[in-house]
N, C-alpha and C positions, 0 to 999 in steps of 0.2 A: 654660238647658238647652235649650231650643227653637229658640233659635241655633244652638246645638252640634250638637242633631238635624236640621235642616234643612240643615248643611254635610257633615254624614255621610250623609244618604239619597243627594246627587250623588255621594259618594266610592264611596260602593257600587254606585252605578249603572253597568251595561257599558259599556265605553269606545265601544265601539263604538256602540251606541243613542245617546250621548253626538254621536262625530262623525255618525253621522248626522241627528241634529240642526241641528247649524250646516249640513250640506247644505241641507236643506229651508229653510233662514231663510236664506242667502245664494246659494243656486242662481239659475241667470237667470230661472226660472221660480217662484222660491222666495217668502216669504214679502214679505222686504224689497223686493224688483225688483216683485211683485205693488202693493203698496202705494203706492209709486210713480207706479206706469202708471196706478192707478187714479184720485189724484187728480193727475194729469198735468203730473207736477214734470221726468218723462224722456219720454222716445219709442221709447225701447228699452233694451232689459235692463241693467244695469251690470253689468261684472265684479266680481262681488264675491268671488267664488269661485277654485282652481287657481290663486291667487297666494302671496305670502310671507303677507300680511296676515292671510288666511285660515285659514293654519296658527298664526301665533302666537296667533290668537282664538282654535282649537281645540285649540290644547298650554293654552293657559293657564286657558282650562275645562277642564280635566281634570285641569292639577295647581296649579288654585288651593285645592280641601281639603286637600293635602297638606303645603301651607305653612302653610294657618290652623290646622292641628290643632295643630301643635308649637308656635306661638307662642301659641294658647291655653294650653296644658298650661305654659309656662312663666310667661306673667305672673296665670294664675292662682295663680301660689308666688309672687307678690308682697309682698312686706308695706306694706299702703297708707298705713299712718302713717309711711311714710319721704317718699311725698306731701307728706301733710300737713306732715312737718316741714319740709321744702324752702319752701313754699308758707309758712311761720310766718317764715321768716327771710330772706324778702324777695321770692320766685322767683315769676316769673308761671306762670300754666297753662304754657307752651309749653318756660320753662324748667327748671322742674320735669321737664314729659318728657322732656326733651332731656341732660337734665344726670342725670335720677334714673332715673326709669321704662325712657328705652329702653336705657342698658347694662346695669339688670339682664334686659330681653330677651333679649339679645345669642346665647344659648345658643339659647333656641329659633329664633331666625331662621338660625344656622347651622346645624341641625342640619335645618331645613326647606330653607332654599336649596343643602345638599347634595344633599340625596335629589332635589328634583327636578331639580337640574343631571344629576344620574347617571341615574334615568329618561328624561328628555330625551334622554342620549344612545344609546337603545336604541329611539326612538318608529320606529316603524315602519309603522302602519298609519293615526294622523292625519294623516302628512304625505302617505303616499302616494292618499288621498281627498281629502282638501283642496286640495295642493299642485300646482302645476304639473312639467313635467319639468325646470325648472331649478333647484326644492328638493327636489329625491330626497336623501335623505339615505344614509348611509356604511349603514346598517341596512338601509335600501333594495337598496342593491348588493349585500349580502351573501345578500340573501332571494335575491334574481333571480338568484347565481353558483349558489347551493343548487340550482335548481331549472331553470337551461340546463346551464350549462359542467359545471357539481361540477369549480370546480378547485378542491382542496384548497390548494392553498400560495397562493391567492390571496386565499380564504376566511378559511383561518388567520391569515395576514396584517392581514387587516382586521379580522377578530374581537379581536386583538391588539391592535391599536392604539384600540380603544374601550376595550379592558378594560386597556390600561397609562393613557387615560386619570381611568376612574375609581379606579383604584389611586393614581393621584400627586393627586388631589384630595381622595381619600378620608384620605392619608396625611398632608397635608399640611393641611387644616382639622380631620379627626378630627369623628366622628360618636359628640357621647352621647347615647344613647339610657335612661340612666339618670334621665330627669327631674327632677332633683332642681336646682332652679335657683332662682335668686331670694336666697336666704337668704344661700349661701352666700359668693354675690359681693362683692367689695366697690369693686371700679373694674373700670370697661371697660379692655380689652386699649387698647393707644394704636397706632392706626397706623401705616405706615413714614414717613409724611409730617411728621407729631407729632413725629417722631426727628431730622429734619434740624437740623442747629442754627440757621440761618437763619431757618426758620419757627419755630422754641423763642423766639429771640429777639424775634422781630416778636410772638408772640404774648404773651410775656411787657411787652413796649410797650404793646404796645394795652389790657392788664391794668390797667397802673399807670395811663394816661392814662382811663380808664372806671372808675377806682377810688373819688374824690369823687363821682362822679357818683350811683355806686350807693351809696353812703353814706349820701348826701345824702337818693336816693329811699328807702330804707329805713327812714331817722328820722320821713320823712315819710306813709310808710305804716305805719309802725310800729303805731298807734292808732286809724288810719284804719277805719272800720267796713266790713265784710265786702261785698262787693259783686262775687257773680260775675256774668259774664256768662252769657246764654242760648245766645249765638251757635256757642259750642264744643260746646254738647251738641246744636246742631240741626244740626250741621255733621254732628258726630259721627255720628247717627242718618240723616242724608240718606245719607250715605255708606254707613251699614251697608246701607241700604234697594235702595242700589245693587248691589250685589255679593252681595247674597240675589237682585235680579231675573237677573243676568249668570249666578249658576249652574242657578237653579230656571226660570227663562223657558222657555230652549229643551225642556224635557223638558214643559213645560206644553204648547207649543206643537204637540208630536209627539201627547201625547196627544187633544188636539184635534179634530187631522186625522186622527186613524186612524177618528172615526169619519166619515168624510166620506162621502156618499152618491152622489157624484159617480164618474164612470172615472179621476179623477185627482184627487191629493192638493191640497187650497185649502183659503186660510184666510181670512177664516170659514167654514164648512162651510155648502153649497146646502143642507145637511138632514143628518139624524143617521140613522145604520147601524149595524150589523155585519155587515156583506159584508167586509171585511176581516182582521176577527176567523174569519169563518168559513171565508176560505179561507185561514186558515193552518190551523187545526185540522180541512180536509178535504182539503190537500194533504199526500201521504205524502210527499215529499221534505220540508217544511219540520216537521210531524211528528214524523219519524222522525228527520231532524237533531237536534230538541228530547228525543226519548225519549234518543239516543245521549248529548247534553251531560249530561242527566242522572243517565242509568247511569254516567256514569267522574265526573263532581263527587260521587255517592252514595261511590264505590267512594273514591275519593283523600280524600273528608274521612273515613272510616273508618279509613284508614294511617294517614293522616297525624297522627290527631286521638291514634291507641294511641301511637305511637313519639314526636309532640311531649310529648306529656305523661306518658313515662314518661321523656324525657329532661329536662325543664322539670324533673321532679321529680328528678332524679339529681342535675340543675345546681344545684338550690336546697342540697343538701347538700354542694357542696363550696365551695374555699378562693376567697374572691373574686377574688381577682387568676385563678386559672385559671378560674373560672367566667366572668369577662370576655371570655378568649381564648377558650374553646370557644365560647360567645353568639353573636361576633365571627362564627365558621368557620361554626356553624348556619345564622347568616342572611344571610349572602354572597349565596345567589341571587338572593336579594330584593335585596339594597341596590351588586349590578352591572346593567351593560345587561341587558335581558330576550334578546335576538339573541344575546347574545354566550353565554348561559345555554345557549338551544337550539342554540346549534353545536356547543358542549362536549355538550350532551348525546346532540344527534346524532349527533353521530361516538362516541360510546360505547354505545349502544341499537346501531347497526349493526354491530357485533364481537361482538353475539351474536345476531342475528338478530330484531329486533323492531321493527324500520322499519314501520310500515303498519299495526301492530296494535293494539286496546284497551289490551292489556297496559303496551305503550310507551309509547302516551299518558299513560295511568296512575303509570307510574313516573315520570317525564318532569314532571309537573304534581305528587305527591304531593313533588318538588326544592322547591319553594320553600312549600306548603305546609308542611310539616313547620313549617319557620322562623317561618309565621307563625303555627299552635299553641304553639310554643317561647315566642313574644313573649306572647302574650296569658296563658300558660299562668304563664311565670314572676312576670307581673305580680297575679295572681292569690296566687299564693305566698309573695308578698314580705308579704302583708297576713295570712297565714297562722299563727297560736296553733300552736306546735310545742308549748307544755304539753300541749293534747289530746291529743297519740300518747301522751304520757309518762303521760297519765292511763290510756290505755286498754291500753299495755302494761304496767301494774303492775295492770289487774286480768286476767292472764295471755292478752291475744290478744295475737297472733302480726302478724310482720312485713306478711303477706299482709291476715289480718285488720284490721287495722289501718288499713291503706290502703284499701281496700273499703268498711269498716264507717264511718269517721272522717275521711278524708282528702278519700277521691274526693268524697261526699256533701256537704264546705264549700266542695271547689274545685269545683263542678259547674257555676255559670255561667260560669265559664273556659274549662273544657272546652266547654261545647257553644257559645261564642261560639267557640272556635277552631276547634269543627269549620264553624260556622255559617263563615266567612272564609274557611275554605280551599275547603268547597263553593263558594260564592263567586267563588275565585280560579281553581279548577279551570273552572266552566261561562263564565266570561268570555274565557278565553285563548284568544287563537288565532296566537299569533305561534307559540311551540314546537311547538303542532298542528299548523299548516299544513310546519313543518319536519316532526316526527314522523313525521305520520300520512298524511303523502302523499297521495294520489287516492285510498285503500281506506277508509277511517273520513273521515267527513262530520259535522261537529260543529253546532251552531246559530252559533257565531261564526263558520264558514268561510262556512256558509252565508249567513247577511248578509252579510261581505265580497266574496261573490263577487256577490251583487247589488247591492251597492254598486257594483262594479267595474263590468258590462256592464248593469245596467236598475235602473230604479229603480221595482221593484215596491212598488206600493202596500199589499201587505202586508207590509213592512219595517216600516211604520209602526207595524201593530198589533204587530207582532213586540218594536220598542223599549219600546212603553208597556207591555207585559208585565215586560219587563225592568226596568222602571222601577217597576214593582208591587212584583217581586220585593223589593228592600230593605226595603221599608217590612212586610213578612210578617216577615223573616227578625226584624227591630226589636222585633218584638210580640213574636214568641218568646223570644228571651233578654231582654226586660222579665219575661215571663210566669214564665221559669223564675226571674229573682234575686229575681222575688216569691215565690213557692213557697218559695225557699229561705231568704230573710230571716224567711216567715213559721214555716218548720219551725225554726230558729235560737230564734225567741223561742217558740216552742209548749217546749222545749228549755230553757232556762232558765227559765220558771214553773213544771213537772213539777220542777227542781230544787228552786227556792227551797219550792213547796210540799212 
């Protein structure tokens, strides 16, 4: 579980804090090129930065949680005596995994290397920090037409063509998100390649010519006394140790520096500060960015959190096959490009008048909010005792009461982890914003992108490790409430039994 929570605090962390991050550690001036110079392996700064390189280091910190979350959740529905039985009738560690462990995977690594192939193709503000001007991506162009030409049928255009791409991949791999994995399986899908008859044949050869062999070995290990090796669990463990430092480093590294006492950010720090901390909380433009992110993440986890969860609960009562398809429509915004999201919504905010305003931002962010109330909320519900209503409406409370008195009170960590996400998701965006809310509303993500863009204020810094705080609060809180509520549950059944 401390696994789990140490790849959840990066996933909650601002994307943005995030790419600024890799700035600071690969800039010419940054962490790495410092290091360098100082025990005098270069003579001058390496391009580490404004290349391809750069970007896929900071696309893949950013959606390396997205991928470990689902293939946790799936081979944790493993059942490990299938292991064991492979491992009993002859198979080594590798082929045990190979043959048993990773096709019942399978679910979760598709339903992971979906989502982030379709994020991917909406990244818009990694590339364009990181990347030079010959990886501007198709998201890219579409931001800069929004904001010179606004030509519409060009716009359109391109907005299209990202979102026919995640339509035909989405269509075409199919994304469940219904977790249930592992058990159910019982053979990996076979490739197009498995299908050719040539390669049927050659592999069904090399079968029969490896067939004494492995016979042979298995009579002889048959008896043989147990003898694992060390080497696959220190493998195992190097590895893991690896890719907790790739996600958890740079956000260490950020917090660091912010307190640096220096006029410019270094690492190791000539001395420990809060000069950085204080000029952000005594400059009113970075301030008042931060009051404004807050006021509309307050206002959109409120929507979002009453309508996810009075539709979460609509969904849980109806027929599952239609419950699927509505799921499906819900959380669309989330699971297409995020650019493609804010153009559509762009161009429909502006037919009534709310380009530039709180309001639009509001509605505009409470789009895919909602979906991710809906997700957490129905999950929540799924584990849900429906005998309880039944209990309490046979002692004559009412539909309303009911829900209030019994319902809301068992799903309450759901709810406020949903509002907890969408707050979250609302005060991190800034692609939709920056379309929305034009030049009139100033958010805290425009505003570090825009000093990303033209200087690299050394109050960014403190700005990130804020942000980077922020998860690790939000975590405490819904620990705090399913403790509240686990302990009102059993305070609740004692009062009975007694």
């Amino acid at each position: 579980m401390t696994l789990i929570a140490l790849v959840i605090i990066p996933y909650l962390t601002s994307g943005l804090a995030r790419t600024y991050a890799w700035i600071v550690i690969l800039g010419d001036r940054g962490v790495i090129n410092n290091m360098l110079l100082d025990i005098g392996l270069i003579d001058r700064p390496l391009q580490l930065i404004y290349n391809r390189t750069a970007v896929y280091i900071g696309m893949v910190h950013i959606m390396l949680p997205l991928m470990i979350l689902p293939l946790v959740s799936a081979m944790m529905g493993i059942d490990r005596s299938l292991m064991a039985a492979a491992r009993s009738m002859g198979a080594g560690p590798f082929t045990a995994f190979r043959r048993v462990f990773l096709p019942l995977s399978f679910p979760g690594a598709r339903s992971g290397s979906l989502l982030v192939f379709v994020f991917c193709l909406g990244f818009y503000i990694t590339p364009a920090a990181l990347g030079g001007l010959r990886d501007a991506m198709l998201s890219t162009f579409i931001a800069a037409e929004v904001k010179s030409s606004f030509d519409i049928p060009r716009i359109a255009a391109a907005s299209f063509v990202l979102l026919a791409f995640a339509i035909v991949v989405l269509s075409m791999v199919g994304l469940d998100l219904s977790g249930k994995h592992g058990r159910t399986q019982t053979r990996a899908p076979k490739s197009w390649i498995s299908r050719v008859p040539i390669v049927r044949r050659v592999k069904q050869h090399v079968s029969e010519v490896l067939r004494p062999h492995r016979a042979k070995r298995w009579m002889a290990q048959r008896y043989a006394p147990g003898t694992e090796s060390r080497w696959p669990k220190v493998l195992g463990t190097g590895f893991v140790v690896l890719v907790m430092a790739f996600l958890l480093f740079p956000g260490i590294i950020v917090v660091i520096m912010s307190f640096s006492a220096g006029a410019f950010l270094q690492f190791p720090p000539s001395g420990l500060s809060l000069q950085w901390y204080r000029s952000f909380f005594g400059d009113p433009s970075w301030s008042g960015a931060a009051w404004t992110s807050v006021q509309i993440g307050v206002e959109v986890a409120v929507l979002s959190t009453v309508l996810g969860t009075l539709a979460a609960f609509g969904l849980s009562r109806m027929n599952p096959r239609l419950r699927g398809v509505l799921t499906m429509i819900i959380i669309t915004p989330i699971t297409f490009p995020v650019i493609v999201v804010g153009i559509a919504t762009y161009l429909g905010l502006i037919q009534i008048g709310l380009i530039g305003t709180k309001t639009g931002i509001i509605l505009a962010h409470s789009i895919g909010a909602v979906g991710i109330v809906v997700v957490i909320v129905s999950a929540t519900l799924a584990n849900f005792d429906r005998t309880l209503e039944q209990a309490a409406k046979s002692m004559r409370a009412g539909p309303l009461q009911t829900f209030f008195r019994v319902t809301l009170p068992l799903i309450r960590p759901g709810v406020v982890g949903g509002a907890m996400f969408a707050f979250l998701h609302s005060f991190d965006e800034a692609v939709i914003t920056s379309l929305v809310g034009g030049l009139s509303v100033r958010t805290l993500p425009l505003k570090m992108l825009e000093n990303i863009r033209h200087q690299i204020d050394p109050t960014i810094a403190a700005v990130a490790s804020l942000l980077m705080l922020l998860p690790l609060i939000w975590l405490f809180i819904l620990y705090a409430v399913w403790w509240r509520s686990q302990l009102r549950i059993h305070r609740t059944f004692q009062e009975v039994s007694a």
